[in-house]
TORDRENSE-27547 format. One record per residue: x, y, z of N, C-alpha, C, O in turn; residue number from 0. Coordinates in Angstrom, 1 decimal. Each point is the difference from the previous one (the first is absolute). Layout:
N
<mitor <X, Y, Z>, <X, Y, Z>, <X, Y, Z>, <X, Y, Z>, NUM>,
...
//
This chain:
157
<mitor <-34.3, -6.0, 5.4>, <1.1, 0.5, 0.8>, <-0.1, 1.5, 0.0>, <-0.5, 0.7, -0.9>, 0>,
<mitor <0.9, -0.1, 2.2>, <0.1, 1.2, 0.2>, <0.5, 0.6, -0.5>, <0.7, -0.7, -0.6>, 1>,
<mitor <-0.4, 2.3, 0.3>, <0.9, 0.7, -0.6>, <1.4, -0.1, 1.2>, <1.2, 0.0, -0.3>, 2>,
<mitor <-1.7, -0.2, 1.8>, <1.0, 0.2, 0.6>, <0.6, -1.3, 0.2>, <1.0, 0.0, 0.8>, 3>,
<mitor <-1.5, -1.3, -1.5>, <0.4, -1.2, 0.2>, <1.0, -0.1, -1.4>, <1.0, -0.7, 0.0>, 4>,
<mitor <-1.4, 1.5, -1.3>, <0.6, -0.3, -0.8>, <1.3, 0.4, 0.1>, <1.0, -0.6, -0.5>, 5>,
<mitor <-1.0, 2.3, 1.7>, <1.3, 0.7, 0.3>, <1.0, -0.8, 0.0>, <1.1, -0.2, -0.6>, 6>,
<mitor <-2.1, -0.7, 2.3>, <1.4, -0.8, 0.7>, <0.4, -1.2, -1.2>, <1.1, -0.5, -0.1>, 7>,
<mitor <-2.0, 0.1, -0.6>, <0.1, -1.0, -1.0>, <1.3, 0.3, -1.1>, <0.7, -1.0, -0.3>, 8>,
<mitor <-0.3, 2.0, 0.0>, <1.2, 1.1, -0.8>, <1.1, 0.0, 1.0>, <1.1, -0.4, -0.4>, 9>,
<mitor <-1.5, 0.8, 1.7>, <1.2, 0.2, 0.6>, <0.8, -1.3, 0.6>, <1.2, 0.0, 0.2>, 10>,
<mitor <-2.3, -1.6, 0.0>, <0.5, -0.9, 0.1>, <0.9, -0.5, -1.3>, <1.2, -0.4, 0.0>, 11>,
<mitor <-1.9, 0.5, -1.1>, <1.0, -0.6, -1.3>, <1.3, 0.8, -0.1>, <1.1, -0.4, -0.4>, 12>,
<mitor <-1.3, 1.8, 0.9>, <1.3, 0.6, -0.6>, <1.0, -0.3, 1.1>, <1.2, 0.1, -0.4>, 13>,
<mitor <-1.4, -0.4, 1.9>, <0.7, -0.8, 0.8>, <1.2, -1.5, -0.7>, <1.2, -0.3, 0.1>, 14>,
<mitor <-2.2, 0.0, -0.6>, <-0.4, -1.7, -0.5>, <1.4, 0.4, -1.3>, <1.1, -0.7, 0.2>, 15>,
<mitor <-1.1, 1.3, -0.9>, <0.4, 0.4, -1.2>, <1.5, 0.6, 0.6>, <1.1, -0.4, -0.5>, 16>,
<mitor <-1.2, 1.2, 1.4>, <1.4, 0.6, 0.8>, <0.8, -1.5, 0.2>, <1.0, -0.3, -0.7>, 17>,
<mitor <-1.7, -0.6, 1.6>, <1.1, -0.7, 0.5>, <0.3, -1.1, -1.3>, <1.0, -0.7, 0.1>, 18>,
<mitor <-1.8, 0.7, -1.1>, <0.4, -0.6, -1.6>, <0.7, 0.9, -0.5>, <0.4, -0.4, -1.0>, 19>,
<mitor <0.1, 1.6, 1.3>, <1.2, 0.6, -0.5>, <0.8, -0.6, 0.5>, <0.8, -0.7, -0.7>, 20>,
<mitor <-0.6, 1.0, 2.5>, <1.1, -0.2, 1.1>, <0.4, -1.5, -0.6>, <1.1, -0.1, -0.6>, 21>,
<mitor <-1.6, -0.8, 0.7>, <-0.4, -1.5, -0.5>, <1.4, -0.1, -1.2>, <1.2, -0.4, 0.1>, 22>,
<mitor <-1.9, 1.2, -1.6>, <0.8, -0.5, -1.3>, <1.4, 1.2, 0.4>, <1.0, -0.5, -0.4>, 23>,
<mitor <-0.9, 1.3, 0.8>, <1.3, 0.5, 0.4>, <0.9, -0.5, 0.6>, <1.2, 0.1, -0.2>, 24>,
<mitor <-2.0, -1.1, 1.4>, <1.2, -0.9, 0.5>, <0.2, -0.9, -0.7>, <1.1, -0.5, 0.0>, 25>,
<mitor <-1.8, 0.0, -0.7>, <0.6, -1.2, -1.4>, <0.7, 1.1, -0.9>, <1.2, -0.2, -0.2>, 26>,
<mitor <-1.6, 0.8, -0.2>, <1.3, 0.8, -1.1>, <1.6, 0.1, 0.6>, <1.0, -0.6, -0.5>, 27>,
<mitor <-1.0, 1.3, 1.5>, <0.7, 0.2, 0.6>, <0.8, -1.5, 0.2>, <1.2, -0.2, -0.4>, 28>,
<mitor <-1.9, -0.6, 1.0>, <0.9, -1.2, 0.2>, <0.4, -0.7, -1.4>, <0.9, -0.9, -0.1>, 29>,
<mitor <-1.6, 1.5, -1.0>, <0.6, -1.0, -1.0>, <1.0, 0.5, -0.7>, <0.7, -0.7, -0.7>, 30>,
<mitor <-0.4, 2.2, 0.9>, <1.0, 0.7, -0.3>, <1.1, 0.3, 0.7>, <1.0, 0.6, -0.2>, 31>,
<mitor <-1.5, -1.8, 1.7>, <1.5, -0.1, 1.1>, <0.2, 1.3, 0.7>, <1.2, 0.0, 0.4>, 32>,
<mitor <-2.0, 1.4, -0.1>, <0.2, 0.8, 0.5>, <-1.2, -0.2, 1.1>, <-0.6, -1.1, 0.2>, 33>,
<mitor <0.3, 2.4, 0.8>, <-0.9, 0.3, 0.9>, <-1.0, 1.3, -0.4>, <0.4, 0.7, -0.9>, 34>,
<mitor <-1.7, -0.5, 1.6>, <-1.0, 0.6, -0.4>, <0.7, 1.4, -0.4>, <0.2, 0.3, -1.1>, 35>,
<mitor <0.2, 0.4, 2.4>, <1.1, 1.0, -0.6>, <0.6, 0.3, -1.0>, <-0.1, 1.2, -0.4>, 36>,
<mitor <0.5, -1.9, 0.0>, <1.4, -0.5, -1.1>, <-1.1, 0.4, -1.4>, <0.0, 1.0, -0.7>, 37>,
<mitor <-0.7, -2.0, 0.5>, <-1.0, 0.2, -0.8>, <-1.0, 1.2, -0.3>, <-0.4, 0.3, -1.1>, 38>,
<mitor <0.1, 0.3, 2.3>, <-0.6, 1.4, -0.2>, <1.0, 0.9, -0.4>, <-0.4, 0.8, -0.9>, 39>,
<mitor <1.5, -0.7, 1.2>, <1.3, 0.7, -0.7>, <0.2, -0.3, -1.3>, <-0.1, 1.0, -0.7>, 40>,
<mitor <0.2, -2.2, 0.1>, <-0.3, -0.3, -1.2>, <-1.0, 0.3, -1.1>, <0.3, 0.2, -1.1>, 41>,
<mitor <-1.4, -0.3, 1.7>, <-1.4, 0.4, -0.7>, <0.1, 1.6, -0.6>, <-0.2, 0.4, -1.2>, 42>,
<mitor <0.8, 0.6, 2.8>, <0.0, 1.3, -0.6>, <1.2, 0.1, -0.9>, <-0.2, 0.8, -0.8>, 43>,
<mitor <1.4, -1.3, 0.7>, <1.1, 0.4, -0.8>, <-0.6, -0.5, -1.4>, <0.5, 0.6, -1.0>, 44>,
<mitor <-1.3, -1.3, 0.7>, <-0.6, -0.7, -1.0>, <-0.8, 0.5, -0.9>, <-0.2, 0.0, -1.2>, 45>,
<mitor <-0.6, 0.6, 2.5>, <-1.6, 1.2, -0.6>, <1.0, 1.3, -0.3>, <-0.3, 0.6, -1.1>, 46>,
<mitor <1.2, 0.0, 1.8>, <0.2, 1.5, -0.3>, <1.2, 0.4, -1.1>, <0.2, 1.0, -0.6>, 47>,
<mitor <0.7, -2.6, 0.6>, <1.4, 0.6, -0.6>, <0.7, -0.1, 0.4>, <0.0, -0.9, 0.8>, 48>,
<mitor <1.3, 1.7, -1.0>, <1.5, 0.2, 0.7>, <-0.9, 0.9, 0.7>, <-1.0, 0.7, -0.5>, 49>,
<mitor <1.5, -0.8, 1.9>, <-0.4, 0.8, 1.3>, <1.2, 0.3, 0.8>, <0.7, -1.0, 0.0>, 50>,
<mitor <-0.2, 2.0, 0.7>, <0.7, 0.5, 0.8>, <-0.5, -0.7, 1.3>, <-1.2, 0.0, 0.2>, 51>,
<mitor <2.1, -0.7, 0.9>, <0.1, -0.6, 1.1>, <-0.9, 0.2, 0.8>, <-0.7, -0.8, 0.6>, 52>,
<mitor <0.7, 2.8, -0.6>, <-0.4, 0.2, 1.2>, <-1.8, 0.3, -0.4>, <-0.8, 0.2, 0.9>, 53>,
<mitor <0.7, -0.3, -2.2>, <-1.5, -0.3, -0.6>, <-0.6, -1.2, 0.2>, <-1.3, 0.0, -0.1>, 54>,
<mitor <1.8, -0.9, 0.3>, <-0.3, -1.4, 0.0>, <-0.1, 0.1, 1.8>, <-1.1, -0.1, 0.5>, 55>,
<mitor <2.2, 0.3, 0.2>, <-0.5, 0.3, 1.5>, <-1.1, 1.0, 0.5>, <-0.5, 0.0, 1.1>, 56>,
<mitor <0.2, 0.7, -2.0>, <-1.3, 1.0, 0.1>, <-1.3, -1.2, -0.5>, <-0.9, -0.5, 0.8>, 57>,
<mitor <1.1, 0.2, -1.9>, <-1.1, -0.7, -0.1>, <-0.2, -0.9, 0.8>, <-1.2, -0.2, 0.3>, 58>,
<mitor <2.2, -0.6, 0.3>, <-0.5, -1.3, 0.3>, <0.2, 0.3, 1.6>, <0.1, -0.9, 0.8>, 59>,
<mitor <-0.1, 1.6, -0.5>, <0.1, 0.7, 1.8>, <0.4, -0.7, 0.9>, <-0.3, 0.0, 1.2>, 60>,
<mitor <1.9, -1.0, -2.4>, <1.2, 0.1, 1.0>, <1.4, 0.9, 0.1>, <0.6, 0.5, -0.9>, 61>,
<mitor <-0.3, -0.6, 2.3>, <1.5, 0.9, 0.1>, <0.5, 0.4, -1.1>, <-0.6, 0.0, -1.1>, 62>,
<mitor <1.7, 0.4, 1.2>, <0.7, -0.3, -1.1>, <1.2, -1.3, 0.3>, <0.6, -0.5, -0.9>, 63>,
<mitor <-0.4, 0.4, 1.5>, <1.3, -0.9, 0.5>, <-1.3, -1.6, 0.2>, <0.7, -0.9, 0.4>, 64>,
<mitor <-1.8, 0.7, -0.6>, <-0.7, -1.1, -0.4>, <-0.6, -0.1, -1.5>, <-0.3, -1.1, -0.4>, 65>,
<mitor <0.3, 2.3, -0.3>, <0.3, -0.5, -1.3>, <1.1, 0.1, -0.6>, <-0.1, -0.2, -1.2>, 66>,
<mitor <1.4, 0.4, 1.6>, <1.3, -0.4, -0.4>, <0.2, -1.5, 0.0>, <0.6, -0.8, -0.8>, 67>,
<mitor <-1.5, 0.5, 2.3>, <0.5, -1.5, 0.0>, <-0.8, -0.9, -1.1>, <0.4, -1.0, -0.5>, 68>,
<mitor <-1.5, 1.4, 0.2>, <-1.3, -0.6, -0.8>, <0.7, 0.0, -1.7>, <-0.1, -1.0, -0.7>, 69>,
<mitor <0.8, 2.4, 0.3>, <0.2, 0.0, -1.0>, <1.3, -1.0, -0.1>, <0.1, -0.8, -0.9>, 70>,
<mitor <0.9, 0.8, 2.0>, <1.2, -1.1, 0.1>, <-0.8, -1.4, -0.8>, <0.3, -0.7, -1.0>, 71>,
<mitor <-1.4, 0.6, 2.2>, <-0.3, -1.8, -0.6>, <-0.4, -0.1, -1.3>, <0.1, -1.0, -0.8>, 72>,
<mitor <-1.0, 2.6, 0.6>, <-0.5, -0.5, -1.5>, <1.0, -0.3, -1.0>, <0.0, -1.0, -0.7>, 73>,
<mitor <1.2, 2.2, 0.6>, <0.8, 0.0, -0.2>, <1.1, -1.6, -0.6>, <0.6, -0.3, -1.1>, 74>,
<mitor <-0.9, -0.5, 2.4>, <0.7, -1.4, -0.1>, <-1.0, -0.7, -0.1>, <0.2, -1.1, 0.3>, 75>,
<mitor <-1.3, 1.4, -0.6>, <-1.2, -1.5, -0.8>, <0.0, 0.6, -1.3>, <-0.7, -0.5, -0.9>, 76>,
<mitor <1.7, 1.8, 0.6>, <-0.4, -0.1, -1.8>, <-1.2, 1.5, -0.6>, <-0.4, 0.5, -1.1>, 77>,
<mitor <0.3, -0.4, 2.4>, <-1.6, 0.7, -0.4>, <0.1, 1.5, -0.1>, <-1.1, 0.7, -0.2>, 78>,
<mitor <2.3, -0.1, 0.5>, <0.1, 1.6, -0.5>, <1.5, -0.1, -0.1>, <0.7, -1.0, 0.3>, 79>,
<mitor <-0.3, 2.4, -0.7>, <0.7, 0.4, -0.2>, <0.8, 1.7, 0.9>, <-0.4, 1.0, 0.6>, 80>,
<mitor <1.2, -1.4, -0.8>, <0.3, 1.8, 0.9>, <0.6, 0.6, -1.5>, <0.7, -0.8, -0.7>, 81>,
<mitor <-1.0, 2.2, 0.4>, <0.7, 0.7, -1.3>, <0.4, 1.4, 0.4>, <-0.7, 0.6, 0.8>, 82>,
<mitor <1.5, -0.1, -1.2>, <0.1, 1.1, 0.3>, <-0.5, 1.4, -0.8>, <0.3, 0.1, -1.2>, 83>,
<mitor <-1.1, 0.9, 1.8>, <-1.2, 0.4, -0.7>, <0.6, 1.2, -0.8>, <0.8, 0.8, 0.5>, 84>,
<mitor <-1.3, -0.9, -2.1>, <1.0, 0.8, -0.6>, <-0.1, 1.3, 0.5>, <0.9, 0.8, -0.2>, 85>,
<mitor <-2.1, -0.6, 0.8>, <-0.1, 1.7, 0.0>, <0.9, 0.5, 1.2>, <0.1, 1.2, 0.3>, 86>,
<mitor <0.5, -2.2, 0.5>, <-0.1, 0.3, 1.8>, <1.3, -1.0, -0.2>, <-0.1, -1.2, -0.1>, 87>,
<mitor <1.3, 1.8, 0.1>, <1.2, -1.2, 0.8>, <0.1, -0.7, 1.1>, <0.8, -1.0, 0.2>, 88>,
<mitor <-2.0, 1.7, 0.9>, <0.3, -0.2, 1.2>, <-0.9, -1.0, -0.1>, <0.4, -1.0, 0.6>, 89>,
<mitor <-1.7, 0.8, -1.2>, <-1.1, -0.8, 0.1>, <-0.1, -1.3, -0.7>, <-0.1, -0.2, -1.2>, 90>,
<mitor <0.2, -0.9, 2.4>, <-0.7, -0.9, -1.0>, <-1.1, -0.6, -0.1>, <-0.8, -0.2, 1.0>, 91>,
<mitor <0.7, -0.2, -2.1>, <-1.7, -0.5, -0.5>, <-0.1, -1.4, 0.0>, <0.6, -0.6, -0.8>, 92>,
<mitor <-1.5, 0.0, 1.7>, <-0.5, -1.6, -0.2>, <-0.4, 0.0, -0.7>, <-0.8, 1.0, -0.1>, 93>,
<mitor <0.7, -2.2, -1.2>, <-0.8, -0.5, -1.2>, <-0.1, -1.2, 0.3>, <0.7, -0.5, 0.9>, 94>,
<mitor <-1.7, -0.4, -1.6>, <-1.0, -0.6, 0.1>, <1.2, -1.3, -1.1>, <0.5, 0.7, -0.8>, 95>,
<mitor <-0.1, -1.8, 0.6>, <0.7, -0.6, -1.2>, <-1.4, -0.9, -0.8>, <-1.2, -0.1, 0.1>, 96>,
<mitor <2.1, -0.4, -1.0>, <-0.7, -0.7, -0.8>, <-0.6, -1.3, 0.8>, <-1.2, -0.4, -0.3>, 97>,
<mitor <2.0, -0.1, 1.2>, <-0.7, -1.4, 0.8>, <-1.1, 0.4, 0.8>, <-0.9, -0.7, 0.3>, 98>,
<mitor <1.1, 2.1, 0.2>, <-1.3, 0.5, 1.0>, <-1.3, 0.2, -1.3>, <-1.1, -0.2, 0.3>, 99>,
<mitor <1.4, 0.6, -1.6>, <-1.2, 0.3, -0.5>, <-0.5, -1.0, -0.5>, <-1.2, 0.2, -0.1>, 100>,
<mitor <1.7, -1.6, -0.3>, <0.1, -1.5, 0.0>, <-0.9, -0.7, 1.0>, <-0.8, -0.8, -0.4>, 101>,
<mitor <1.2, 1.3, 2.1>, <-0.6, -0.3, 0.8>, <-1.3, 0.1, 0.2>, <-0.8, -0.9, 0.2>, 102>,
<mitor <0.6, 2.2, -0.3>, <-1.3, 0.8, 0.0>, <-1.5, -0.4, -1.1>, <-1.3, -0.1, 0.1>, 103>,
<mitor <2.4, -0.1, -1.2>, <-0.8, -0.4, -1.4>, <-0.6, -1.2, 0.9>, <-1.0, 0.1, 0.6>, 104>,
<mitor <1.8, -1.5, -0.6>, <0.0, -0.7, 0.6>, <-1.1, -0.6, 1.2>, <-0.7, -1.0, -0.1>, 105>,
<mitor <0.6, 1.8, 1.1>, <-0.9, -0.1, 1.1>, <-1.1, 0.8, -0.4>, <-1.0, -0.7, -0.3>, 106>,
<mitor <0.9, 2.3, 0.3>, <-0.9, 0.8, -0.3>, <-1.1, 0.1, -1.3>, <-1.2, 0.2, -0.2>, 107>,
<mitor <2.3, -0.6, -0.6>, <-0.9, 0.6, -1.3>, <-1.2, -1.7, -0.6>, <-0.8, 0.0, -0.9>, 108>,
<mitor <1.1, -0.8, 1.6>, <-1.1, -0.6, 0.3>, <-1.3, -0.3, 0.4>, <-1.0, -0.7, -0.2>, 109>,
<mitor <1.6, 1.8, 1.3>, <-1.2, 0.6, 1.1>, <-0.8, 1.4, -0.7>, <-1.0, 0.6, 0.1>, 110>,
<mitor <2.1, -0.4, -0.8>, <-0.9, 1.4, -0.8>, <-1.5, -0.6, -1.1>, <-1.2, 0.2, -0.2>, 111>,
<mitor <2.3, -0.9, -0.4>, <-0.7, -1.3, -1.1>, <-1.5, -0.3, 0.4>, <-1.0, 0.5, -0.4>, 112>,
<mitor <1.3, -1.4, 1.4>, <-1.0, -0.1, 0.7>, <-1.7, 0.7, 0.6>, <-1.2, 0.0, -0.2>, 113>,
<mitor <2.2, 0.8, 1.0>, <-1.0, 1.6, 0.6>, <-0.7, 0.2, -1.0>, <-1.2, -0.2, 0.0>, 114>,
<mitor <2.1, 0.9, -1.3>, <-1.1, 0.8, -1.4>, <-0.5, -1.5, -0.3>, <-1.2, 0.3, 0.1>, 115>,
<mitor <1.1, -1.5, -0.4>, <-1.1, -0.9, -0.7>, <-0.8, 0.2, 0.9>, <-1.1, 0.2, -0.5>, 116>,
<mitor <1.1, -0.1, 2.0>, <-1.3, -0.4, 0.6>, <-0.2, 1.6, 0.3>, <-0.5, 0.2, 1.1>, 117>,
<mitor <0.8, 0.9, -1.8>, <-0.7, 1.5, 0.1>, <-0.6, -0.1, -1.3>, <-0.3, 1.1, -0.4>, 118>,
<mitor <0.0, -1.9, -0.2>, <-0.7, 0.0, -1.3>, <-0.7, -0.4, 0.1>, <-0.3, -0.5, -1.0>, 119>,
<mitor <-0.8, 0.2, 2.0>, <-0.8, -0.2, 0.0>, <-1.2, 0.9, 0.7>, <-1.1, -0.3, 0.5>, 120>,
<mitor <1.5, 1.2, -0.8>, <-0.6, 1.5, 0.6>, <0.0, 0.9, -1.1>, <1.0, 0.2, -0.8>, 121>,
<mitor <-2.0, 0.3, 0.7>, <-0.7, 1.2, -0.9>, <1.2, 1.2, 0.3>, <0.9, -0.1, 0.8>, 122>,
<mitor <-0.9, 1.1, -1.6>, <0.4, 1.4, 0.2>, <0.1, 0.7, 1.1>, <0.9, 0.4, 0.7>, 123>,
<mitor <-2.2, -0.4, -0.5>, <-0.6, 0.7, 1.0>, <0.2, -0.5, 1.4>, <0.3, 0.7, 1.0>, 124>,
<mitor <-0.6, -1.9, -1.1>, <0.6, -1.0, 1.5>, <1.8, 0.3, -0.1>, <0.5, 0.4, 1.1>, 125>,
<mitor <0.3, -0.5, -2.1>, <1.8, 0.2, 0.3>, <-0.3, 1.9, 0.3>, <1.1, 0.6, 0.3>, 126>,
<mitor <-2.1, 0.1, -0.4>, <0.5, 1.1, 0.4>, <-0.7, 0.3, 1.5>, <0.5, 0.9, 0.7>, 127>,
<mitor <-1.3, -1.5, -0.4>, <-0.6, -0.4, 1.8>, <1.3, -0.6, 0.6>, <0.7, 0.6, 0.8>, 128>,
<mitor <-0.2, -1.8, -1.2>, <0.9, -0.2, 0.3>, <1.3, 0.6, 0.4>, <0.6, 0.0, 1.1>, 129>,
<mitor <-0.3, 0.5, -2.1>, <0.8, 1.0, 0.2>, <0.3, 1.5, 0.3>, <1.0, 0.6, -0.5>, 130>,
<mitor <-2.1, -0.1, 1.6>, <-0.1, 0.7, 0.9>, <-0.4, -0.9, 0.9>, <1.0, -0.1, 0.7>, 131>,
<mitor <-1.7, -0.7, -0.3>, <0.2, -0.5, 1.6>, <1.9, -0.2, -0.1>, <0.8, 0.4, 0.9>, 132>,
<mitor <-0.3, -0.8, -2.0>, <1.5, -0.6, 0.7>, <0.7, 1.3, 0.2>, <0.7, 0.2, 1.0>, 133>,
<mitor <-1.0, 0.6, -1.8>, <0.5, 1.8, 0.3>, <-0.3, 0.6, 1.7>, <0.7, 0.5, 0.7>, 134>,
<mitor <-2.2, -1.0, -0.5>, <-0.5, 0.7, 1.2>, <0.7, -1.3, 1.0>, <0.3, 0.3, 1.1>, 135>,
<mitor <0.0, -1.4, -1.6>, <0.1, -0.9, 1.1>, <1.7, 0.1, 0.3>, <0.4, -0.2, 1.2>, 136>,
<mitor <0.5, 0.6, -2.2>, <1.4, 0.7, 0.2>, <0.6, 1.6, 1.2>, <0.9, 0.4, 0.7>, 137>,
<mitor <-2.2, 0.1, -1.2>, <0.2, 1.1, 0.7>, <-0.3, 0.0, 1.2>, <0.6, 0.7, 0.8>, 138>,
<mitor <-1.8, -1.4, -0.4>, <-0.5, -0.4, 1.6>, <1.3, -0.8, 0.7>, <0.3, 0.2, 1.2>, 139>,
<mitor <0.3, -0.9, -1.9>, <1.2, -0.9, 0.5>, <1.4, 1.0, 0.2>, <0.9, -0.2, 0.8>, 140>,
<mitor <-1.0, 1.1, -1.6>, <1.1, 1.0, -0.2>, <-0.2, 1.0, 1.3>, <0.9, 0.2, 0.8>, 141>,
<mitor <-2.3, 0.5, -0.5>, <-0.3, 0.5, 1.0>, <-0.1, -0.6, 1.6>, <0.7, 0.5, 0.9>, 142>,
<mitor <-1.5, -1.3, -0.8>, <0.8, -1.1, 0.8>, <1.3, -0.6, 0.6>, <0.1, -0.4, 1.2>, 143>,
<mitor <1.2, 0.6, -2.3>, <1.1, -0.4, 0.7>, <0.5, 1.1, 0.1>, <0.8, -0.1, 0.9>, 144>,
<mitor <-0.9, 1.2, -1.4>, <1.2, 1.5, 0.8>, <-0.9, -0.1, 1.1>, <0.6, -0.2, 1.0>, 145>,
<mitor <-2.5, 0.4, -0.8>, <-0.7, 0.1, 1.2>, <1.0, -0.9, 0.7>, <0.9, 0.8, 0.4>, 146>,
<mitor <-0.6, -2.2, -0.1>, <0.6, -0.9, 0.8>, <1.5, 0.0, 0.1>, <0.6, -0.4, 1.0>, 147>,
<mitor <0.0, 0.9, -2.1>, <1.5, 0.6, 0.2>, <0.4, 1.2, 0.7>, <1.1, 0.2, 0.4>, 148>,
<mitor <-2.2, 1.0, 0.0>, <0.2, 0.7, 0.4>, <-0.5, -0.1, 1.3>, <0.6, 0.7, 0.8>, 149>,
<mitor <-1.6, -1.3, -0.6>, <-0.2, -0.4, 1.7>, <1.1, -0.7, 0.4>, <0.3, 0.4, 1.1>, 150>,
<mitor <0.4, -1.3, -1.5>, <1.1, -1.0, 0.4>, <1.2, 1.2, 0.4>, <0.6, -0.1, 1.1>, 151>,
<mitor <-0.4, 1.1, -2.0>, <1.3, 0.7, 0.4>, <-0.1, 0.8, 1.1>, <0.9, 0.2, 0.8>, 152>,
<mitor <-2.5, 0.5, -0.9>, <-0.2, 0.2, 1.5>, <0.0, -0.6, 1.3>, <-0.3, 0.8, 0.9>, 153>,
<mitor <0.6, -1.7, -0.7>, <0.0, -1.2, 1.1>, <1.3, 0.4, 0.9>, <1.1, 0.3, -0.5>, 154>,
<mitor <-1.2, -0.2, 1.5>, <1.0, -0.3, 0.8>, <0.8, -1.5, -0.3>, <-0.4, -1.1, -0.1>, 155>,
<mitor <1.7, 1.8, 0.0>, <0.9, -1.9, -0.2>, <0.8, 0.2, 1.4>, <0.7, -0.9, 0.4>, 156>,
//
């Protein structure tokens, strides 16, 4: 095989591997009774902490009046909390509860389980090849969508 066959051979799996994300997110998501949305809201309140609203609408690059509604549902499946932030009266902080970390344990940390048994089978030196293509293959994906978010805003609507 070519070097330029092995290229496309990388960029077909990591295709392959994308829509096996898209794939186990809509099963998480359905087994936790929410939508893909709902769930990527979840994940970050989970990864970062108590987070301020309009942090979580930054992050997740909706409105704010669409993560109001997102935090509402999570809200009523159990899965955060609203608190009021000690430092800031005015602010409040979504948290993550104990059934969302339950959840997560739950679905994810199986999949983590998993992942590291079958990265054990790679040398040092292969988990650190590894881990610069996933660096270089993040940042090409990172550059890529402001490139495509920022052509889109230029567009005539």
């Amino acid at each position: 095989m070519s070097k330029d066959e092995r290229i496309d051979a990388v960029g077909e799996q990591l295709r392959l591997l994308q829509r096996s994300f898209d794939t186990f997110d809509e099963a998480a998501a359905a087994h936790l009774g929410l939508n893909r949305t709902d769930l990527r809201c979840l994940d970050i309140v989970l990864g970062r902490g108590p987070l301020p609203a309009g942090e979580l609408s930054a992050e997740s690059k909706l409105s704010p009046g669409a993560t109001t509604t997102v935090i509402d549902r999570l809200q009523r499946a159990g899965f955060v909390t609203r608190n009021q932030d000690p430092a800031s009266r005015r602010r409040v902080l979504v948290e993550a509860t104990d059934a969302a970390r339950a959840a997560a344990a739950d679905i994810f940390v199986p999949v983590g389980i998993a992942g590291a048994r079958a990265l054990r089978r790679y040398s040092a030196d292969q988990l650190d090849l590894i881990l610069d293509f996933l660096g270089t293959a993040l940042a090409v994906h990172r550059a890529e969508t402001e490139r495509l978010t920022a052509e889109t805003a230029e567009q005539p609507h």
